[in-house]
C-alpha positions as CSV (number, residue, x, y, z in Angstrom):
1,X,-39.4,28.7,-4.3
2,X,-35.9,28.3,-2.7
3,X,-35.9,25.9,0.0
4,X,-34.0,26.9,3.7
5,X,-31.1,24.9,2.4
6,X,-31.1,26.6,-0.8
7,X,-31.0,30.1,1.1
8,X,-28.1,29.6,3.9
9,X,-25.9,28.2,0.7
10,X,-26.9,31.7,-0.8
11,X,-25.8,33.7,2.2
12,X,-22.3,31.3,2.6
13,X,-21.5,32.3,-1.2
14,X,-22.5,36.0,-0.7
15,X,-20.0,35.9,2.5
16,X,-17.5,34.0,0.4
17,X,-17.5,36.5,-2.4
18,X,-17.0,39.3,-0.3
19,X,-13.2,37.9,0.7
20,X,-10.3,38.7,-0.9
21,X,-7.0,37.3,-1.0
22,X,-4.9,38.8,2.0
23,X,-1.5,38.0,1.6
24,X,1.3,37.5,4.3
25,X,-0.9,37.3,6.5
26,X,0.8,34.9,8.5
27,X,3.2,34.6,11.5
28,X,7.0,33.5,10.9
29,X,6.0,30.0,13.2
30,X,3.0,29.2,10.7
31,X,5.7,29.1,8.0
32,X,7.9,26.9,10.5
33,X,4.9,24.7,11.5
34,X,4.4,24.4,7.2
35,X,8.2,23.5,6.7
36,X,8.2,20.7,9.2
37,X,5.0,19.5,8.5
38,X,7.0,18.3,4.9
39,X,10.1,17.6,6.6
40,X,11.9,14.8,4.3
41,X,9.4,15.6,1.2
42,X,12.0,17.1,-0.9
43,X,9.7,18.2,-3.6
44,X,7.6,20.3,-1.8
45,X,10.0,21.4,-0.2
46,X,11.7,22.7,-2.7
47,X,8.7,23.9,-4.5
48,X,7.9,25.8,-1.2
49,X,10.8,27.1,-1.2
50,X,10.4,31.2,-0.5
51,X,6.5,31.1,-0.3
52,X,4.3,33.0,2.4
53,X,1.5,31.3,3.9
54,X,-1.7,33.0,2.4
55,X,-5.2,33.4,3.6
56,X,-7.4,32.2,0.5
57,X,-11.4,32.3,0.6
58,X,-12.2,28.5,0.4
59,X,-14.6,29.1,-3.0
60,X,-11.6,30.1,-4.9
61,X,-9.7,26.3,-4.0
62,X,-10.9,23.4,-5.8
63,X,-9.6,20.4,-6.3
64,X,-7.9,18.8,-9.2
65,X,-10.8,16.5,-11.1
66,X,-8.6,15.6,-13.9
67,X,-8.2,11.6,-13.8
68,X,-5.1,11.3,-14.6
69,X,-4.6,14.0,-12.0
70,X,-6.9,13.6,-9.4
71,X,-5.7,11.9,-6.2
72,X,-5.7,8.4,-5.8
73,X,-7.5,8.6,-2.6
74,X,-11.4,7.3,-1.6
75,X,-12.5,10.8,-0.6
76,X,-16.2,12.4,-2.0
77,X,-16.7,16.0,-2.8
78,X,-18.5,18.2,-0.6
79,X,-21.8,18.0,-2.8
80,X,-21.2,14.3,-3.3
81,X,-21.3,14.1,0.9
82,X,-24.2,16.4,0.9
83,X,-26.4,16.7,-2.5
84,X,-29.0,19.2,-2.3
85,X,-28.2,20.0,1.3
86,X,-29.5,16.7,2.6
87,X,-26.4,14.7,4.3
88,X,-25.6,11.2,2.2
89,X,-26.2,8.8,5.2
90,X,-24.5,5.9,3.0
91,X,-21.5,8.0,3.8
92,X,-21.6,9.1,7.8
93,X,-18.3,7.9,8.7
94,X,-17.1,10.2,6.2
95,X,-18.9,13.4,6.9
96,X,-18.5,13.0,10.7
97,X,-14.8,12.9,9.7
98,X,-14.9,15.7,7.6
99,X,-17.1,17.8,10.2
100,X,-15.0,17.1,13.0
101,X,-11.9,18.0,11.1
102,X,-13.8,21.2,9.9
103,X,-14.5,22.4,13.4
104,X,-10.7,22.0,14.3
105,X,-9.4,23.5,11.3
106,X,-12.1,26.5,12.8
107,X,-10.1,26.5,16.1
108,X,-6.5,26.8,14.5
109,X,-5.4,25.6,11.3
110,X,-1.4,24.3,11.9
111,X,-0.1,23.1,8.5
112,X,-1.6,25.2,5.4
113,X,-2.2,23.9,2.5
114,X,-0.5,24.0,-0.9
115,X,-2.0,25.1,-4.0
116,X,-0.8,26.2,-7.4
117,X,-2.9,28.4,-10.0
118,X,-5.1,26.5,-12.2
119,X,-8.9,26.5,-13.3
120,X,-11.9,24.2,-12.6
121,X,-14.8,23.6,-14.9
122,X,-16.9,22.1,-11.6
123,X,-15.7,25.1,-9.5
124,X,-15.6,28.2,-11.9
125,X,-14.8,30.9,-9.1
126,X,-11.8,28.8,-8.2
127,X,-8.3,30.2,-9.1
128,X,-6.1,27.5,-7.1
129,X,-6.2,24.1,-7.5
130,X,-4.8,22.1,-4.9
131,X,-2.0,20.1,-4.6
132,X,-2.0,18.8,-0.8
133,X,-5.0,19.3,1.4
134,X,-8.0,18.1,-0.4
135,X,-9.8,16.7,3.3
136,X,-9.0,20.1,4.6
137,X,-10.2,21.9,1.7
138,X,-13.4,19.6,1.9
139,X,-14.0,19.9,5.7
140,X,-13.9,23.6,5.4
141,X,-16.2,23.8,2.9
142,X,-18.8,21.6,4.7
143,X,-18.6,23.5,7.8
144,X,-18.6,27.0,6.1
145,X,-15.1,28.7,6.7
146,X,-14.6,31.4,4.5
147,X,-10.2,31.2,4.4
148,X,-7.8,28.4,4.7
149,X,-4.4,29.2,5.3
150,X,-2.2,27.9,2.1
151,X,1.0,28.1,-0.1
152,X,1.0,29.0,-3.2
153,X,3.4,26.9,-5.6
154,X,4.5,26.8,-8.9
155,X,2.4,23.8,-11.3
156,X,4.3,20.6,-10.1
157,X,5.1,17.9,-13.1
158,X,2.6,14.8,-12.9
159,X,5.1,12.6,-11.2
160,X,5.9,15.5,-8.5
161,X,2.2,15.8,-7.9
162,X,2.1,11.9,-7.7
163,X,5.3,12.0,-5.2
164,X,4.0,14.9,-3.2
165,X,0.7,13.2,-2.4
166,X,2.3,9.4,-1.8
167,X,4.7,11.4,0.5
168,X,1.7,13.7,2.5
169,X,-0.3,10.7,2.8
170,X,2.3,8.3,4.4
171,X,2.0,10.7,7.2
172,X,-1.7,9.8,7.5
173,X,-2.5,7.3,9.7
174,X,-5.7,6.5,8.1
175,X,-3.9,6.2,5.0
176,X,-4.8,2.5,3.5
177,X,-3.0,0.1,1.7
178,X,-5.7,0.4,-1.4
179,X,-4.8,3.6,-1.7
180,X,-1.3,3.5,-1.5
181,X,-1.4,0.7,-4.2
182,X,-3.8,3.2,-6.5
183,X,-0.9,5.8,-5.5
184,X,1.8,3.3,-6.8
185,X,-0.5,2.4,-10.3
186,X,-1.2,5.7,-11.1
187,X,2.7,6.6,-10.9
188,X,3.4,3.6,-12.9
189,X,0.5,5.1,-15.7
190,X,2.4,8.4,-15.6
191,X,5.8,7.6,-16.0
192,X,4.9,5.5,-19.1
193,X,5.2,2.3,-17.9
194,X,8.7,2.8,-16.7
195,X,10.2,-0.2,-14.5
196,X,9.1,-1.0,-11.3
197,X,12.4,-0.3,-9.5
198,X,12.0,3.4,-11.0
199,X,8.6,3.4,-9.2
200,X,10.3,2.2,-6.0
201,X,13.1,4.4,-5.7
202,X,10.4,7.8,-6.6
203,X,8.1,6.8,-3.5
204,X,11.3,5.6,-1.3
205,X,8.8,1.5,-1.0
206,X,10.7,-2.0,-1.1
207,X,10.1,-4.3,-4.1
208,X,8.3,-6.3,-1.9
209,X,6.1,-3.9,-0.3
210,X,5.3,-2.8,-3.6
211,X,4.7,-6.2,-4.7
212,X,2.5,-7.2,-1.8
213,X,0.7,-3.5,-2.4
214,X,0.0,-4.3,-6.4
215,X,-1.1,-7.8,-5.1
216,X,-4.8,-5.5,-4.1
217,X,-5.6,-4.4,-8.2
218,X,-6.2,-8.0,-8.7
219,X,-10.0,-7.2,-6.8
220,X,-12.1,-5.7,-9.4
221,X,-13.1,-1.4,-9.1
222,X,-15.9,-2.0,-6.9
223,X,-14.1,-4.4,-4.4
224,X,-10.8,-2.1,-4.4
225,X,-14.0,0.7,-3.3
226,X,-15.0,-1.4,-0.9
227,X,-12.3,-2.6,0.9
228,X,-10.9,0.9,1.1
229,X,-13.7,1.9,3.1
230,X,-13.5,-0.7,5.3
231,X,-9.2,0.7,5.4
232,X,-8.5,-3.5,5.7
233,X,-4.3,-3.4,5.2
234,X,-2.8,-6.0,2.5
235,X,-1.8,-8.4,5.4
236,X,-5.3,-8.9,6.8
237,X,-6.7,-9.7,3.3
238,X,-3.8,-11.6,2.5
239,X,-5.8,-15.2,2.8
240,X,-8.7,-13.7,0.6
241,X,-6.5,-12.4,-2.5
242,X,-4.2,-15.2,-2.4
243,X,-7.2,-17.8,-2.9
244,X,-8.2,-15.6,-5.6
245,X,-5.3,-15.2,-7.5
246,X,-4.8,-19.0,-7.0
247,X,-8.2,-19.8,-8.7
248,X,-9.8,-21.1,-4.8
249,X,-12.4,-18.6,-4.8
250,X,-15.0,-17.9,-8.0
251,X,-15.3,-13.9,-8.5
252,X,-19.1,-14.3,-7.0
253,X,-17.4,-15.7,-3.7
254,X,-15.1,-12.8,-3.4
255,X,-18.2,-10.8,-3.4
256,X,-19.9,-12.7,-0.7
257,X,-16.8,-12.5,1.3
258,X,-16.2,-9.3,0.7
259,X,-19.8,-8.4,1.6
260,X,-19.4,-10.5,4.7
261,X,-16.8,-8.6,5.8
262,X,-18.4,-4.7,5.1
263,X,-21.4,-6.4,7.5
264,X,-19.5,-7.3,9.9
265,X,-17.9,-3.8,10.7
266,X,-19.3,-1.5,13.1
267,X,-20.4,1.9,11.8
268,X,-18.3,4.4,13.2
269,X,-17.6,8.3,12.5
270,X,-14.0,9.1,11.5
271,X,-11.5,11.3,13.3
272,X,-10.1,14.4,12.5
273,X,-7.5,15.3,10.3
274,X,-3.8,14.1,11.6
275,X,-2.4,17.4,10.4
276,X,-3.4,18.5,13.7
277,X,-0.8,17.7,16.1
278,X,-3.8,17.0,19.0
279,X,-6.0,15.3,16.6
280,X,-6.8,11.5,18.1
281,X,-5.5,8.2,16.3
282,X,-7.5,7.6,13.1
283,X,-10.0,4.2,13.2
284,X,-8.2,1.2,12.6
285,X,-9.5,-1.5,10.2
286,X,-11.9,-3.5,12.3
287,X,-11.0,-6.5,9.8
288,X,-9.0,-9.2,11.1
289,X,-6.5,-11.9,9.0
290,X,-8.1,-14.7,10.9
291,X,-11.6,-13.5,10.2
292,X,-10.8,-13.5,6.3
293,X,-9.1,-16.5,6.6
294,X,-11.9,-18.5,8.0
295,X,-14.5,-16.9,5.7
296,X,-12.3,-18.1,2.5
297,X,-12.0,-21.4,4.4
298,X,-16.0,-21.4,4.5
299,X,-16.8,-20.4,1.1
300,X,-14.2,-23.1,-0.6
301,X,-15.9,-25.9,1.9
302,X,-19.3,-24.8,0.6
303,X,-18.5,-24.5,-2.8
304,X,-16.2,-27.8,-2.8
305,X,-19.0,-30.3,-4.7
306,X,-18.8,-27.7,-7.6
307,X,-15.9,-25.3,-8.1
308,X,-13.5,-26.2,-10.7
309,X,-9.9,-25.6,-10.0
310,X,-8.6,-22.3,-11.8
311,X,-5.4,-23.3,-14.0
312,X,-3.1,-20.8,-13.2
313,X,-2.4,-19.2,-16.5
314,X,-6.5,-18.5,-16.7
315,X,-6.0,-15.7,-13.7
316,X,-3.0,-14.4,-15.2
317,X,-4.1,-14.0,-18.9
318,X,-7.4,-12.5,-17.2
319,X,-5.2,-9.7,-15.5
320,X,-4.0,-9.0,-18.9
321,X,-6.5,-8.9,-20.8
322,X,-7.7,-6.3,-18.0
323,X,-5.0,-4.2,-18.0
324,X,-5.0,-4.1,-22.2
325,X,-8.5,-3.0,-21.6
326,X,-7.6,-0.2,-19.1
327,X,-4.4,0.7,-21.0
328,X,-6.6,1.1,-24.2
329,X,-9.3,2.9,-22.4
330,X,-6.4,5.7,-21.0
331,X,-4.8,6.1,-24.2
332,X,-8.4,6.6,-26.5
333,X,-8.1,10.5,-25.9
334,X,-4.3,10.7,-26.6
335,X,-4.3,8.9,-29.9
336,X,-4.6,12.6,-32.1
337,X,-1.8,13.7,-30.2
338,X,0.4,11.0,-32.4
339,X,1.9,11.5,-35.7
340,X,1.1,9.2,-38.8
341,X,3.8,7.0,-38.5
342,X,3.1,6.2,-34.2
343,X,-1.0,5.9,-35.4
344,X,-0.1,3.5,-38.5
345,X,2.0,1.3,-35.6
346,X,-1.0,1.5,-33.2
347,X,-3.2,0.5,-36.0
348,X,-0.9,-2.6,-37.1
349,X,-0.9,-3.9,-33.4
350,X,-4.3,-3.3,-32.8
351,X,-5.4,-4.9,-35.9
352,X,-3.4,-8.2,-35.1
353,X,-4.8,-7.9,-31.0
354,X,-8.1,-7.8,-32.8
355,X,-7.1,-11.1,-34.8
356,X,-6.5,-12.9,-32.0
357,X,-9.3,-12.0,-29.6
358,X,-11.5,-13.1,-32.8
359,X,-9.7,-16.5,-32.9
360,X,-10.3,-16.9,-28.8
361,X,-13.8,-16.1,-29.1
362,X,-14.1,-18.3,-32.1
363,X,-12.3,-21.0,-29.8
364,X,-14.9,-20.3,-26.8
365,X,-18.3,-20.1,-29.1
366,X,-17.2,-23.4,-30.2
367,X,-16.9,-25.3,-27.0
368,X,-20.6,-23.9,-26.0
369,X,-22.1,-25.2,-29.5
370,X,-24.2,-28.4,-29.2
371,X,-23.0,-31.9,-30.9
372,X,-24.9,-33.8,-33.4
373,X,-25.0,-37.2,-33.6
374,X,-24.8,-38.6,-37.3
C-alpha cells in the first residue's frame, strides 16, 4: 500500500506533467539580470547569445551524470538528500541549504538557469540537461516548484562546459578549494593531458594557485570528500598536506587528523544560493591553519618512537603509480574506439608496465620472506 510519502510524490508528478513549456515568457530585465549575472564568462556569453529566458517544468531538467561530464562539485541528488521521502540527516547542512534556496528561488528567481537539449537515463521525462544551475535545479525539486526560469543553449564542447562551470562557481562564495582543484583535474583529463599553462590560461588561475590547488589530490577520494564538506581552503590545510607529502604523517594519521577536524566543526545548515543578490554570506570553513598545525604537531610527537621517515621519492612514485591507475581506469571504455595500430602501442606499453610492476612486487615479496640459517 503506498505510503503518504509515496502519494504527495504522486500528486507533485501529476502537477508536473500537466506543464508545458511556455516560451518567452519573460521580461526584457530577466534577460538583463541573466546577461550580467555572466558578465566576463565569455563562453556563455556567447553561447547565450540571442536566447529568451524560458519557463521549463523542473521534471523535464536533469542534470548531467556523465563522469566525465558531471560537475566537479560535492553536491547530492534530490533522492540521494531524501531516499524514500525520509530526509538523509548525515546530510542536514545540505538539505537546509538546498530548502532555504528553494523557498527563495519560490519568491523570485533572478538569474535563470542554462540548459542545452540532451537525455537522461536516471531522469527519462527530462529533455534538458543542465549546464549551470544544478543547486537551483535541486532546491526546486526538493521543495516542489513546478518551472524554473532557463536558457536554452546550444551543446557546449567538454572544455566549454568545464570553463563555464569553473567560471559560475568562482562567483560562489561557498565555492571550496577541493572543488576548484577537482575543477582544474577534470580540465586537465579533458584536454588530454595538455600542459598546465594551457589549463591556466582556460580558467584565467596563476601557476601557483594552480599549484597550491593540485597540492589537495595528494589526500585520497574519501579525504578530498571530506574536507570538502568541511569547505577548509588550501591555506588552512597547508600544515597537514605538506607533512604528508613530506613523509611526517602515515596515511592512518591523516585520517585521525582529518577525523579530528570533521569533529570539531559545529553542525550548521547552509545558506541560500548567492545567485540571489539578497541571499546572506555562505558559512565559512570553521577550520583554522593553527588548529591543523598543532594537530600534525601532535600526531608526529605521538607517533615519534615509531614512524619511519618517508624517503621522498616513496610519495612521489606513490602519486604515480595512483594517477597510472586512474588514467587506466578512464581510458578502459575508450580503448574500442582505437584503431589496430594505437591498441598494438597500448598493448606494447602495457605489457612492459606489467613487467616492471611484476619485478617491484618480486622485489617487495622478497624483503617480507623469512631467512634461514644454514
Amino acid at each position: 500500500m503506498p505510503s503518504a510519502a509515496d502519494k504527495r510524490a504522486a500528486l507533485l508528478k501529476e502537477r508536473r506533467a500537466q506543464q508545458v513549456v511556455q516560451p518567452q515568457v519573460s521580461a526584457r530585465s530577466a534577460e538583463e539580470a541573466a546577461r550580467a549575472h555572466f558578465l566576463g564568462a565569455s563562453v556563455i556569453e556567447a553561447l547565450a547569445q540571442g536566447r529568451t529566458v524560458q519557463a521549463i517544468p523542473v521534471e523535464q531538467i536533469a542534470p548531467e551524470l556523465r563522469p566525465e561530464l558531471r560537475q566537479p562539485r560535492l553536491l547530492l541528488l534530490p533522492e540521494e538528500l531524501c531516499p524514500a521521502g525520509v530526509w538523509n540527516e548525515t546530510e542536514r547542512p545540505q538539505i537546509d541549504a538546498m530548502l532555504a534556496l528553494g523557498e527563495s528561488l519560490r519568491e523570485r528567481q533572478i538569474h535563470p538557469i542554462v540548459v542545452a537539449e540532451g537525455l537522461s537515463a536516471r531522469y527519462p521525462a527530462a529533455r534538458y540537461l543542465i549546464v549551470v544551475g544544478h543547486r537551483r535545479w535541486t532546491a526546486a525539486t526538493l521543495v516542489g516548484m513546478p518551472t524554473l526560469d532557463a536558457l536554452i543553449i546550444d551543446p557546449p564542447s567538454l572544455e566549454d562546459r568545464v570553463t563555464i562551470q569553473f567560471s559560475e562557481n568562482e562567483d560562489r562564495v561557498d565555492f571550496c578549494d577541493m572543488e576548484r582543484a577537482w575543477t582544474l583535474e577534470r580540465m586537465r583529463q579533458l584536454m588530454s593531458d595538455a600542459p598546465w599553462e594551457v589549463i591556466e590560461r582556460r580558467v584565467r588561475v596563476s601557476e601557483s594557485r594552480r599549484k597550491q590547488l593540485m597540492r589537495l589530490i595528494t589526500f585520497t577520494p574519501e579525504q578530498q570528500r571530506t574536507l570538502a564538506r568541511l569547505r577548509a581552503s588550501e591555506f588552512q590545510l597547508r600544515p597537514l598536506h605538506t607533512a604528508m607529502r613530506e613523509g611526517g604523517l602515515a596515511p592512518d594519521q591523516v585520517d585521525r587528523v582529518i577525523r579530528q577536524l570533521a569533529s570539531r566543526a559545529p553542525t550548521a545548515s547552509g545558506v541560500p544560493d548567492a545567485s540571489t543578490a539578497s541571499a546572506p554570506p555562505a558559512l565559512t570553513s570553521a577550520v583554522e591553519q593553527a588548529t591543523v598545525a598543532r594537530l600534525v604537531a601532535h600526531m608526529q610527537r605521538s607517533a615519534a618512537p615509531t614512524l619511519a621517515p618517508r624517503p621522498r621519492w616513496f610519495t612521489s612514485l606513490q602519486q604515480a603509480l595512483q594517477q597510472a591507475r586512474a588514467g587506466l581506469d578512464r581510458a578502459t571504455p575508450k580503448v574500442g574506439d582505437l584503431d589496430a595500430a594505437l591498441r598494438s602501442d597500448l598493448q606494447m606499453e602495457i605489457d612492459a608496465l606489467l613487467r616492471t610492476v611484476e619485478t617491484a612486487v618480486g622485489a617487495l615479496t622478497a624483503q617480507e620472506l623469512p631467512t634461514h640459517e644454514p
